[in-house]
N, C-alpha and C positions, 0 to 999 in steps of 0.2 A: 258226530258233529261234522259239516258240512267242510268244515275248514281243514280236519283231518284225513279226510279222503276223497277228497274230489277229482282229484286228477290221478291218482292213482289207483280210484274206480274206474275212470275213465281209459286209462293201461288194460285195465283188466279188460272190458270191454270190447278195446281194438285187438287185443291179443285174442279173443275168445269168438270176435266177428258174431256179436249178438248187439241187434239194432238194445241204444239206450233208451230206457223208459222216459214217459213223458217228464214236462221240466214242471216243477212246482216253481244352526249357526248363530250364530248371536253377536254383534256388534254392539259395545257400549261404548258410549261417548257421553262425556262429562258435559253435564246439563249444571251441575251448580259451582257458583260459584266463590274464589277468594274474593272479599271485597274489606277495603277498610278507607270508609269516607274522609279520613284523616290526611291521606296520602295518595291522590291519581295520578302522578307523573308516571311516564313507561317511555322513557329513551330505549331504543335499539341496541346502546353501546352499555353495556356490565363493565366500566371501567370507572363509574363515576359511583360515588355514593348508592346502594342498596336501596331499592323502596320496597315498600311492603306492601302494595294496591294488589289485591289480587282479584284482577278483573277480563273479563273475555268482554270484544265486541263483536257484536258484525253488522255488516252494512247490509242494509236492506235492500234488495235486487233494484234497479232499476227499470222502469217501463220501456219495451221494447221499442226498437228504431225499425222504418221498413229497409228491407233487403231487399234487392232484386235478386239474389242467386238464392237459394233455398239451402243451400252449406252452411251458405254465411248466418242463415236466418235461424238454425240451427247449433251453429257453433257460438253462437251469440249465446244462446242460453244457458243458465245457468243453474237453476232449478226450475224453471218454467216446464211442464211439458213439452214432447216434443211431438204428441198424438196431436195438442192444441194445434201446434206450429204447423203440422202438416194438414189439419182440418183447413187451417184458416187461407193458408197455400192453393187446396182446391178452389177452396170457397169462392178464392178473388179470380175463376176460371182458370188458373194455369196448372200447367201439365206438369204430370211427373212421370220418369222413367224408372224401372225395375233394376236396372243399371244402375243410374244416378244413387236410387237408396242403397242397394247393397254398398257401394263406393262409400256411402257417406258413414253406414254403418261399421263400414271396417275402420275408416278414418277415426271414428269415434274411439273402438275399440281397443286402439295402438292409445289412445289420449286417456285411457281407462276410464272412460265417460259410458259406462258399463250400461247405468239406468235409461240414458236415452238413444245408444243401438237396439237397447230390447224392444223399446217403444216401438223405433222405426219399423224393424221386424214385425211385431204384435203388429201392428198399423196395417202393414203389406200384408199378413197371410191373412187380414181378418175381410179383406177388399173384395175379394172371389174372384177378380179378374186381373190378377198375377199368375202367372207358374209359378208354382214354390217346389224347391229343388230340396233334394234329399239331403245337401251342405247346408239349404236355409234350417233345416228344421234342427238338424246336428249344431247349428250356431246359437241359434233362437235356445236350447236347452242348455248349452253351455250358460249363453247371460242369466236365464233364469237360474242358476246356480248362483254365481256371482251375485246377482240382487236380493232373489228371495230366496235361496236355501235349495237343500236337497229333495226336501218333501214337495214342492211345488213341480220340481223337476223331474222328480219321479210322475207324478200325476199329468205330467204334459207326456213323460215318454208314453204311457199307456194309452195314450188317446193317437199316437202317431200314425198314420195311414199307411200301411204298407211295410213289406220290410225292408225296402232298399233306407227306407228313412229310420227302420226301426236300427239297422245296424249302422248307416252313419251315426246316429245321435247316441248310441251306447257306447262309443269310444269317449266321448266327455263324460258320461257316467259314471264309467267304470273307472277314470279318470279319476273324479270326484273319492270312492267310495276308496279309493288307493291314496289318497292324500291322506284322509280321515282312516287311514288302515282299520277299515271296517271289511273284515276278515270274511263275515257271513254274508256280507250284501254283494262284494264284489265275485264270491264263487256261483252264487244262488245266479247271478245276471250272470256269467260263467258255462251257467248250465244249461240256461234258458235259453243263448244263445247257439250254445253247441245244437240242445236240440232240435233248432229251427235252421240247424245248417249257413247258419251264421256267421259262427269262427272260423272265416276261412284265410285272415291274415294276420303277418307276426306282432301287430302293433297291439289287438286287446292281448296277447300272449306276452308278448312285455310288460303291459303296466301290470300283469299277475306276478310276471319275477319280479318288477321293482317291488313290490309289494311284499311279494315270500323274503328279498332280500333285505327291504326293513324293517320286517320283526325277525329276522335272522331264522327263517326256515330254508335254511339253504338247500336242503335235499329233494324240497319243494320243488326248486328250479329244478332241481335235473331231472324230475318227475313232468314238466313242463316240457323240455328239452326232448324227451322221448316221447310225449302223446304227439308234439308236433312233427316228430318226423314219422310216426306210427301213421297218422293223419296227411301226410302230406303238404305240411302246411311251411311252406318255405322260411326257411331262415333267416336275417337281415344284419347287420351288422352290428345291432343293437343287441340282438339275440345271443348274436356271439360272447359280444364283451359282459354280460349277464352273466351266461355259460361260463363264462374262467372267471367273473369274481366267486360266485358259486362254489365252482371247482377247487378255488383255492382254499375256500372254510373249510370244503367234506375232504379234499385226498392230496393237497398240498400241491405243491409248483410244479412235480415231475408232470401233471396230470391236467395241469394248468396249458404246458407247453405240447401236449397231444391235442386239446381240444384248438390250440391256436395254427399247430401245423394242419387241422384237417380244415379249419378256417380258411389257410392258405390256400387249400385243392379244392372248395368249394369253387364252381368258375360261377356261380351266380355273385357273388363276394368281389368286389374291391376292398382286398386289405388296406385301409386309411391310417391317418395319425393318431383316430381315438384309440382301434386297437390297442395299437403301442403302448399308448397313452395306461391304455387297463393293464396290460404289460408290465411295463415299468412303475405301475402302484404295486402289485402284486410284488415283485421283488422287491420293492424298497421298505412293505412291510416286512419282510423274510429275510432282510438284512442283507440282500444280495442288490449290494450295490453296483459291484461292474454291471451286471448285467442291466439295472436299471437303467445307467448309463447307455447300454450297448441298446436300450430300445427306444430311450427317447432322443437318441443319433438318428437312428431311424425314422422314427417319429418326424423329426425338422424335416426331414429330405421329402416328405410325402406332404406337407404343406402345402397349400394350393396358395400363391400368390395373388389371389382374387380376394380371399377372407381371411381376417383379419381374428376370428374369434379362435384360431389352433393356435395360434402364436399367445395368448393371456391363457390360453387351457395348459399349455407345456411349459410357464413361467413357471405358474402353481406347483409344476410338477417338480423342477430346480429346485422351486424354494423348499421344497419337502425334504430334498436330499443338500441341504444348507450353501447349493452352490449358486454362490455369488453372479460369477463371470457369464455362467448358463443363462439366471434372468437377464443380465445384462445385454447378452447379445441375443438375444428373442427380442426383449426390445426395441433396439436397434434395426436388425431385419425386420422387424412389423412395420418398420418406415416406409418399407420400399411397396407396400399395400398402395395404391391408387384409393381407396376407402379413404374419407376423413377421421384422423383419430380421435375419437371421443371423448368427455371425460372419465367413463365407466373405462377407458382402456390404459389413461392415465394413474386412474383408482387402483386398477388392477397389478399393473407392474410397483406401486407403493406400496400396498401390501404386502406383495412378494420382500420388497426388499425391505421393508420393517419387518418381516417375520424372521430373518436371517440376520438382523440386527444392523445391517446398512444402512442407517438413517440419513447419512449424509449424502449419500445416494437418490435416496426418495426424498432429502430436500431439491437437491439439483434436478429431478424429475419435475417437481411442484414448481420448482422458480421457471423451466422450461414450460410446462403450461401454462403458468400465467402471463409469460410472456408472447401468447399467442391466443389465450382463450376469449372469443367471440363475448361473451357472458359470464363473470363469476359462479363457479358453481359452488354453493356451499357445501356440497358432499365431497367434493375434492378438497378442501382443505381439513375436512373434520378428518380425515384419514391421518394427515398428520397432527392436529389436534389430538386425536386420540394417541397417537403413542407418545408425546410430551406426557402427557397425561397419566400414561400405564410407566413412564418412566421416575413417574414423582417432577418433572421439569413446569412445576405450575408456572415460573416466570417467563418460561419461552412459550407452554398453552396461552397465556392472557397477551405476551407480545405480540403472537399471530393472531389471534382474535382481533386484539386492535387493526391489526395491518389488513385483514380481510374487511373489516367493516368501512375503511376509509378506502379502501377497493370497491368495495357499494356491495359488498356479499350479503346476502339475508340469513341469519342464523334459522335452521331448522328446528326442528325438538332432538336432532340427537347432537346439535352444538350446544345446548342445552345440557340435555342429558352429560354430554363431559364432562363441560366445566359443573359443573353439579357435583359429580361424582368426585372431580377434584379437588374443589373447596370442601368438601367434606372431608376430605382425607388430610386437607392443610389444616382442617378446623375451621375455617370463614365459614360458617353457616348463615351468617345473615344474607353473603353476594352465595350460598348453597339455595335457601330459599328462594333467591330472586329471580335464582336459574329456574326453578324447579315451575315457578309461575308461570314463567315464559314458556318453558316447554307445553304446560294445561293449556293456556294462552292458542293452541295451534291445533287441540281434539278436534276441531268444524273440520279440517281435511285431512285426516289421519288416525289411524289408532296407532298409540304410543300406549306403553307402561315404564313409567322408572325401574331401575331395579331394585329388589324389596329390599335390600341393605340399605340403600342410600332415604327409600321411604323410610324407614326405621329409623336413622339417624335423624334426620328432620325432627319427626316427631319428638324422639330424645332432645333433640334442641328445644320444645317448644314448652317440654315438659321439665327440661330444667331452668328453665325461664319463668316457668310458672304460666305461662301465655294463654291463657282457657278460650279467650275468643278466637287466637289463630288458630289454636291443637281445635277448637271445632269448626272454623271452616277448612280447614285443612282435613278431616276427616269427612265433611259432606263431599270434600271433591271426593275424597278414596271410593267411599262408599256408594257413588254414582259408575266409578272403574270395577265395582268388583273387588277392592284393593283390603279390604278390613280382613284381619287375621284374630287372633288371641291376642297377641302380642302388641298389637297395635290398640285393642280395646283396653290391654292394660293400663297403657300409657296415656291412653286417655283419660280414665279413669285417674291417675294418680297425678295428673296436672290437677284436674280440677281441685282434688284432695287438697293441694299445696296451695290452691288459689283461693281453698276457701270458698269452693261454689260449688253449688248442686248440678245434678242431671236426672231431674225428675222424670226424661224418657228413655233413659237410656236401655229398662228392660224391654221396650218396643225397638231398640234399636238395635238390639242386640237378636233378638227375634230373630227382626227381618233382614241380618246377612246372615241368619242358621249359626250363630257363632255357638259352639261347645265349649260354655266354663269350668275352669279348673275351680278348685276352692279359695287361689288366692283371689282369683278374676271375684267369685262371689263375695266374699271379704272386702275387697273394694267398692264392691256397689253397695255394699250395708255401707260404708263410711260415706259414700257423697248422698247419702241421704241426709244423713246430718254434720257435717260439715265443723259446723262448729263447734260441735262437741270431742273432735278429733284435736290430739294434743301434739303438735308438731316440731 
């Protein structure tokens, strides 16, 4: 198997100087809906009385306005094409520059407006009088990843012209096939690549360690570690800190701190804060805490006072080792960044100090943002939402909710998702439900799943209610997510039992999520065929 020997086929090989023989998604989003004609109200605020309307809308795009900038004309849209937009652009004789769309494609790409950079791209190479650059066609495979999947993107790599393009766009590939640790796609492109004299730098050699290191083939890497330098293939810093996580699964810390001193004498190498950083994880899993300490000292001092992201990476690293005063004063020095601090930098030092159990801390954090933040951001308060929440504190969860929402905060699906999980825990099922709407309420721009306890729980509500019309719109949403289990089809079944109502489709519904019945599951479906002959 390809997975078992490739790279140290490939040892063999450099070790033997015999030329290597030739080289041989799914998105769901909930389309049905809760509805109950009974009840449409849908206030913002979960502080007033529960409704039960469980209804999605959405507004229907609006007919476009003219632009004179072609950005504008562009960022305007919103499901429109954007091939239209730029047809129509020529059409009315103005010009457009090569420039301009890449700019406008990147712009897109930060906005994860993913379906109309590809367009733009698609648009440009398909013109004939562009230069397309071995990065356009390495970006252009990337979106088509992101939009249509890996098989589309396989099929554009083999059409690619050339190999300067074939090896820019195989780092998103390979990219891909290591996220999906698809073990035999990513050595096969692996090989392919070796043997077209390809791999000639550490970054596809990386994403192969991140990869050996998360299915935990650690010896993989250091198999990696030697064809590169068998190979000549330079080492990066990335490479290193791979090398001593690696090194510390297969031969422990002694062995950890040789690969890091020759790191040191490497002169292609600037020793950085990640280092350390890999450093002092490794001790602090090995219970060697000074030394932890003694690397993430080091660590601070190598901080570039330009960026702002080693200072939230070395918080994490504190809070690991439960020291308080550590995040606390990274935070503080993150101040003196020239950067605007964010609220992902405000999120991050909360978390730090919620996981070391300083709440009061990561309150004064939260009241310091809000007393400066441009825009309410509702990710920064669900941070401490959530740990009211994991604390059992549902009175001071629903206080801040209220206070965010007369703040003007838009609740997301994982403000949702908490108080959800909370009220289920209080036992409120009805304001659990109501969350649980609002969260469906928000699938048009996002994929969410609840967690299957708190789905579970619901259900149990609806089924000790006896509720047969909610337990089945509530089950058409699931079964749009993918979300139907056994368990779930039990309990549907045995509402209806107790309602005294049939489910004459339920053997085509059962079908068609592949659900496997036990005997009691079968036993149930004999009873809601006659219903009333069951003695309750």
């Amino acid at each position: 198997m390809a997975s078992t020997t490739f790279f140290s086929t490939l040892l063999k090989r450099a070790l033997q100087k015999t030329p290597p023989p030739a080289a041989a998604s799914l998105r769901s989003i909930a389309t049905s809906l809760f509805s109950n004609p009974r009840n449409s109200s849908s206030s913002s605020s979960s502080s007033g009385p529960p409704t039960r309307s469980f209804t999605f809308s959405f507004e229907p795009e609006p007919e476009p306005a003219r632009y004179e900038d072609l950005r504008d004309r562009i960022f305007w849209l919103r499901k429109r094409s954007a091939t239209a937009a730029l047809e129509r652009w020529v059409g009315e004789g103005r010009k457009v520059s090569q420039s301009v769309l890449r700019d406008i494609a990147k712009e897109l790409v930060r906005s994860q407006r993913y379906k109309h950079a590809l367009e733009i791209l698609t648009w440009m190479e398909s013109q004939g009088n562009f230069q397309i650059t071995s990065r356009d066609h390495a970006t252009r495979l990337d979106l088509i990843i992101k939009v249509h999947g890996l098989s589309d993107a396989e099929a554009y790599f083999e059409k690619l012209p050339g190999s300067a393009s074939q090896k820019a766009a195989s780092f998103p590939l390979l990219h891909s096939y290591v996220k999906d640790r698809d073990l035999e796609k990513a050595e096969a492109l692996m090989l392919r690549l070796h043997n077209s004299a390809l791999a000639v730098d550490p970054h596809l050699f990386n994403e192969m360690m991140k990869l050996y290191m998360a299915t935990g083939q650690f010896r993989k890497v250091l198999d990696v570690i030697r064809h590169m330098k068998l190979s000549n293939v330079p080492l990066n810093v990335l490479s290193y800190n791979l090398w001593m996580g690696a090194t510390a699964e297969v031969s422990g810390v002694s062995s950890v701190e040789t690969v890091h001193k020759e790191m040191e004498t490497d002169k292609n190498i600037e020793v950085g804060w990640s280092s350390y950083c890999t450093l002092a994880n490794i001790y602090t899993k090995a219970g060697l805490v000074d030394k932890a300490f003694g690397a993430l000292n080091v660590a601070e001092k190598k901080i570039s006072l330009r960026k702002r992201l080693a200072y939230s990476f070395i918080m994490t690293k504190y809070a690991a080792l439960q020291d308080r005063d550590g995040v606390l004063r990274l935070w503080e020095s993150s101040k003196k960044v020239p950067e605007r601090i964010t609220c992902q930098n405000y999120m991050s030092v909360m978390l730090c100090l919620i996981k070391i159990g300083a709440i009061e801390d990561a309150e004064r954090i939260f009241r310091e943002w809000e007393s400066s933040c441009r825009k309410y951001d509702v990710r920064v308060s669900n941070v401490l939402l959530g740990a009211y929440m994991r604390n059992g504190w549902m009175e001071k969860a629903e206080s801040l909710h209220r206070h965010t929402l007369e703040r003007g905060a838009i609740p997301n699906y994982k403000t949702w998702e908490i108080l959800m999980e909370g009220w289920v825990k209080k036992g409120e099922m009805d304001r659990a439900v109501d969350a649980m709407r609002r969260g469906f309420s928000m699938l048009e721009g996002c994929i969410w799943r609840p967690p299957s306890e708190i789905v579970m729980a619901i259900a149990k509500h609806f089924e000790d209610q006896s509720s047969a019309e909610d337990m089945r719109r509530y089950v058409q949403v699931l079964q749009n997510l993918g979300l139907m289990n056994l368990g779930l089809y039990k309990s549907f079944l045995r509402t209806h039992i107790n309602a005294r109502r049939e489910l004459p489709d339920i053997i085509n519904m059962v079908e068609s999520d592949k659900i496997e019945l036990d005997e009691e599951a079968r036993a149930l479906i004999q009873c809601v065929f006659e219903p009333q002959n069951i003695d309750l």
